[in-house]
C-alpha positions as protocol buffer text, in pm:
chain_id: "A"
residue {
  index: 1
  type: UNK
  ca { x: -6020 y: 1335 z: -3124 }
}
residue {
  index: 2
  type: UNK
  ca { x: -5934 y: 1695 z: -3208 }
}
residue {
  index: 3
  type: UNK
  ca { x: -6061 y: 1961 z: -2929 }
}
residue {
  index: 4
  type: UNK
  ca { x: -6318 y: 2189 z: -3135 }
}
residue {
  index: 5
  type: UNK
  ca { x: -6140 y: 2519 z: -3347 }
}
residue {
  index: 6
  type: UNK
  ca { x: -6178 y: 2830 z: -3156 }
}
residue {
  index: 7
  type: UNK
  ca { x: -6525 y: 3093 z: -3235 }
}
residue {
  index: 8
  type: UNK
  ca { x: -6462 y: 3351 z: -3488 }
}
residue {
  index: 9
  type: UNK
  ca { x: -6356 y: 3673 z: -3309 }
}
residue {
  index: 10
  type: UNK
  ca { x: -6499 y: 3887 z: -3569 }
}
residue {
  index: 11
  type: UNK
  ca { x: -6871 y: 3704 z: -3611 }
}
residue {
  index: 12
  type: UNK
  ca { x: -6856 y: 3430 z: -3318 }
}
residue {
  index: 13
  type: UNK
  ca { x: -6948 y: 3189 z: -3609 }
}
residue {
  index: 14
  type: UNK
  ca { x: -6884 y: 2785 z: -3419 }
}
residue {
  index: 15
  type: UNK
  ca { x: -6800 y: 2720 z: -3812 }
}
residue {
  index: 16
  type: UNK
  ca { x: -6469 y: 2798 z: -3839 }
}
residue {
  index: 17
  type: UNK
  ca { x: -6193 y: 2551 z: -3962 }
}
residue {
  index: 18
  type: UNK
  ca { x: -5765 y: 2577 z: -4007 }
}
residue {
  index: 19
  type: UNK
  ca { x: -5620 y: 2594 z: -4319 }
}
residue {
  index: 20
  type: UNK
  ca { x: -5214 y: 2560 z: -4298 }
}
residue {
  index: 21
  type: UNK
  ca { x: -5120 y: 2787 z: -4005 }
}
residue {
  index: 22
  type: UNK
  ca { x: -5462 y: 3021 z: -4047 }
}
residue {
  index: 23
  type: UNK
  ca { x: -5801 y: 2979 z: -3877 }
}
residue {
  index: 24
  type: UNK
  ca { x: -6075 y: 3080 z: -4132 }
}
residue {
  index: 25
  type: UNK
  ca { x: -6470 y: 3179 z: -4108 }
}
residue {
  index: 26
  type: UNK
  ca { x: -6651 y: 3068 z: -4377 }
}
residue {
  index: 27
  type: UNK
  ca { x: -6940 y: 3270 z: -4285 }
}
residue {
  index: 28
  type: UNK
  ca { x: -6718 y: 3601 z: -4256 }
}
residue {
  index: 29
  type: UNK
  ca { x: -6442 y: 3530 z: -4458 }
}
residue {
  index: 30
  type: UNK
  ca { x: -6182 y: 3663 z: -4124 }
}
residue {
  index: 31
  type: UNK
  ca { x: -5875 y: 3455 z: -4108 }
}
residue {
  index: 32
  type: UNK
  ca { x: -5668 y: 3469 z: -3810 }
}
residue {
  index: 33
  type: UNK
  ca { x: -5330 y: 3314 z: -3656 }
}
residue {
  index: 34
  type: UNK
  ca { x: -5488 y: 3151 z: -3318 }
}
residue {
  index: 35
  type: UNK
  ca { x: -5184 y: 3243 z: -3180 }
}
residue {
  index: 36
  type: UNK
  ca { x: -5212 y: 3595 z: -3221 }
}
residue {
  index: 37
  type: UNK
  ca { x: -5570 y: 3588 z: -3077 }
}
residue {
  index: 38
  type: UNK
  ca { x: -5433 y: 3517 z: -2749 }
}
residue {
  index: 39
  type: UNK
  ca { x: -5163 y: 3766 z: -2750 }
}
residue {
  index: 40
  type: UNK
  ca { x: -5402 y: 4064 z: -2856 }
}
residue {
  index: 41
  type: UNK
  ca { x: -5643 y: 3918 z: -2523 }
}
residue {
  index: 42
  type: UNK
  ca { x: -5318 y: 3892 z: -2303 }
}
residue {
  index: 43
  type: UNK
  ca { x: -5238 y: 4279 z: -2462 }
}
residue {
  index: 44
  type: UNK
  ca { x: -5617 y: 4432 z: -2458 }
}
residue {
  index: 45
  type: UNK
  ca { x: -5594 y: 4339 z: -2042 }
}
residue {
  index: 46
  type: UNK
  ca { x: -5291 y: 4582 z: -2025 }
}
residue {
  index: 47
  type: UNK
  ca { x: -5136 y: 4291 z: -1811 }
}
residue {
  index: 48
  type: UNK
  ca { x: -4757 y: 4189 z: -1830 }
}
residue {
  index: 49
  type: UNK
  ca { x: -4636 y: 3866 z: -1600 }
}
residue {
  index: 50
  type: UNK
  ca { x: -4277 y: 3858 z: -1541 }
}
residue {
  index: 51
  type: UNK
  ca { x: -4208 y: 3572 z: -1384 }
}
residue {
  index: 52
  type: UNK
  ca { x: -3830 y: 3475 z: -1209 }
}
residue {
  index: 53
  type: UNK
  ca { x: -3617 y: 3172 z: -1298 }
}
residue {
  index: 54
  type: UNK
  ca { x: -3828 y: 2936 z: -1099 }
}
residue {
  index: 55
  type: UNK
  ca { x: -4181 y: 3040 z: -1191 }
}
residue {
  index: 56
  type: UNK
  ca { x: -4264 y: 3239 z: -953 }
}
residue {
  index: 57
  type: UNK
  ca { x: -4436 y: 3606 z: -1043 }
}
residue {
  index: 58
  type: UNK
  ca { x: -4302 y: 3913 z: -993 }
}
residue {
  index: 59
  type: UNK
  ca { x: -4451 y: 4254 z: -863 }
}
residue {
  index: 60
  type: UNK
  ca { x: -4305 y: 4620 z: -807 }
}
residue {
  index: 61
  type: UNK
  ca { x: -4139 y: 4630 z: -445 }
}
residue {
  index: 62
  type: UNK
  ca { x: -4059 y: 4264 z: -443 }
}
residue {
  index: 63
  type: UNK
  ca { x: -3733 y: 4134 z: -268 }
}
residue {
  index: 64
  type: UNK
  ca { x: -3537 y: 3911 z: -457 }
}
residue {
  index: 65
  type: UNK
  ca { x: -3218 y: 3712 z: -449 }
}
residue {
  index: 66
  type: UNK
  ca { x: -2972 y: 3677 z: -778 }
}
residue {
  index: 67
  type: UNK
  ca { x: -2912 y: 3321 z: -857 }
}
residue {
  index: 68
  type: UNK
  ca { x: -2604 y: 3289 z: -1023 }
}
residue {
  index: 69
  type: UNK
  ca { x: -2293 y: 3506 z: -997 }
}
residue {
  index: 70
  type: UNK
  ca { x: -2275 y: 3802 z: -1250 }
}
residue {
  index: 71
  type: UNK
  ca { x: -2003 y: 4008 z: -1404 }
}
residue {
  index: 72
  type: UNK
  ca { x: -2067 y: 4384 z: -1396 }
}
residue {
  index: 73
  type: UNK
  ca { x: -1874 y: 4624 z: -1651 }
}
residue {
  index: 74
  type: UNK
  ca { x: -1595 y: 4829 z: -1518 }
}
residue {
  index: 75
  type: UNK
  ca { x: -1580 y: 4638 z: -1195 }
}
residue {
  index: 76
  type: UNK
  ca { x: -1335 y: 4410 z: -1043 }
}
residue {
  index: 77
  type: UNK
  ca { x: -1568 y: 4217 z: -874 }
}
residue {
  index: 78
  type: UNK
  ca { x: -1931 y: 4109 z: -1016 }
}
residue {
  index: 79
  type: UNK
  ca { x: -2221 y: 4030 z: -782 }
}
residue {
  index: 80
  type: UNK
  ca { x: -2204 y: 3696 z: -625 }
}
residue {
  index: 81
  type: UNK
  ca { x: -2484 y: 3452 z: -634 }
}
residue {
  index: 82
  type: UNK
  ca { x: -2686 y: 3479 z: -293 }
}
residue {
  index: 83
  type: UNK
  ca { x: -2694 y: 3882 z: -332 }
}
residue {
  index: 84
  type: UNK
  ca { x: -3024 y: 4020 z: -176 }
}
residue {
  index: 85
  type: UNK
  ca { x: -3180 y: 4279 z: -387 }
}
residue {
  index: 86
  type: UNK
  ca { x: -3492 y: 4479 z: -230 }
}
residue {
  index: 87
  type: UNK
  ca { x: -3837 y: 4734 z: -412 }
}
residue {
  index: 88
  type: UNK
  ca { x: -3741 y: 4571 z: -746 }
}
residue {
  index: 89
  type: UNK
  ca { x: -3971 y: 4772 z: -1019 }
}
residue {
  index: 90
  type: UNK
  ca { x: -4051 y: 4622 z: -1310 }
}
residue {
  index: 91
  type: UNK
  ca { x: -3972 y: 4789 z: -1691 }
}
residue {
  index: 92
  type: UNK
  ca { x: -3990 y: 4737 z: -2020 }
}
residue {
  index: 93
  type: UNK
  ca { x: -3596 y: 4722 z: -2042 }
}
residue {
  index: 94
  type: UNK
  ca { x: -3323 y: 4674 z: -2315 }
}
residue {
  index: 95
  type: UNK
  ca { x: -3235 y: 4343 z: -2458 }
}
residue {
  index: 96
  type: UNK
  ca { x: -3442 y: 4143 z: -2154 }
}
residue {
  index: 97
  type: UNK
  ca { x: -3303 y: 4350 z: -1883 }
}
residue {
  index: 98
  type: UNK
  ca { x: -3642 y: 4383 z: -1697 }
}
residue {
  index: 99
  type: UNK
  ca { x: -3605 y: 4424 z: -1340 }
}
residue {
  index: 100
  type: UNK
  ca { x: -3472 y: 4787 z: -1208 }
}
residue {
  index: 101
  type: UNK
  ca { x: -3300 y: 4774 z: -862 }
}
residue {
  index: 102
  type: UNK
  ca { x: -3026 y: 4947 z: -668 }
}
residue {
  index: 103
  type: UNK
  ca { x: -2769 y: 4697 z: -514 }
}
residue {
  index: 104
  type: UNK
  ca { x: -2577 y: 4779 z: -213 }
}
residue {
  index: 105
  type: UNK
  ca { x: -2177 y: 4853 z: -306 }
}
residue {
  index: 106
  type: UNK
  ca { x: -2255 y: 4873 z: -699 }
}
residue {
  index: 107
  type: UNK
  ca { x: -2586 y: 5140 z: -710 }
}
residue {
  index: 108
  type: UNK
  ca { x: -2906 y: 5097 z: -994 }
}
residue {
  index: 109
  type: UNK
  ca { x: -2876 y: 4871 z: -1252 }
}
residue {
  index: 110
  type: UNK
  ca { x: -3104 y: 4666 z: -1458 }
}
residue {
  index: 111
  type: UNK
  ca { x: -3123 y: 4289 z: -1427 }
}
residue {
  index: 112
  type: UNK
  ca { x: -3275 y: 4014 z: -1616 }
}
residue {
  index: 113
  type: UNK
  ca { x: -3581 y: 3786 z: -1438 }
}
residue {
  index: 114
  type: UNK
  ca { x: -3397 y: 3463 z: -1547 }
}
residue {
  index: 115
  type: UNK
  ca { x: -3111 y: 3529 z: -1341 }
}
residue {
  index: 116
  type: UNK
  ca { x: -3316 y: 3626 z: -1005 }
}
residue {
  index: 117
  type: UNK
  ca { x: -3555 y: 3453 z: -762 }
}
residue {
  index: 118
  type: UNK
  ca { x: -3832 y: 3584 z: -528 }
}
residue {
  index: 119
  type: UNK
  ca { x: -3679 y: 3567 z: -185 }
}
């Protein structure tokens, strides 16, 4: 058996039902994408979770170690796998880049969190 639909979010009606991809109130007349409820809770708490290629979260001033060797524009040599990176801060980066870090022989740069692990 089914677990029961979600409450309403705009009444709290326990009546509510799903109709193709919606969830619908027939005491309100809201519809909703469950989905989206979540997202707007997970967005209201002002928290972001960036977690590294293993699971494990990240936080501003972490230490963490790059995974797999990566090739940096306009260098001859990229930075190897193994590479210690320290006081990583989080951002809201460019196409997934969202660690900001200085490493040691190439200066700041922006990584990706799939391509690091918490050391």
């Amino acid at each position: 058996m089914t677990a029961s639909p979600p409450p309403c979010p705009n009444c709290s009606s326990e009546y509510t039902y799903e109709m193709n991809a919606l969830m619908v109130c027939p005491e309100c007349a809201h519809e909703w994408v469950p989905a989206a409820a979540g997202a707007q809770d997970a967005s209201a708490s002002g928290e972001r979770v960036i977690k590294d290629s293993v699971g494990n979260v990240l936080n501003d001033g972490d230490t963490v170690t790059v995974v797999k060797a990566l090739k940096v524009k306009g260098s001859p040599s990229g930075i190897k796998a193994g590479t210690k990176v320290r006081n990583i801060r989080l951002v809201d980066g460019v196409d997934g880049h969202d660690i900001d870090c200085k490493i040691d022989g190439f200066g700041a740069m922006q990584l990706k969190s799939s391509v690091v692990k918490k050391a």
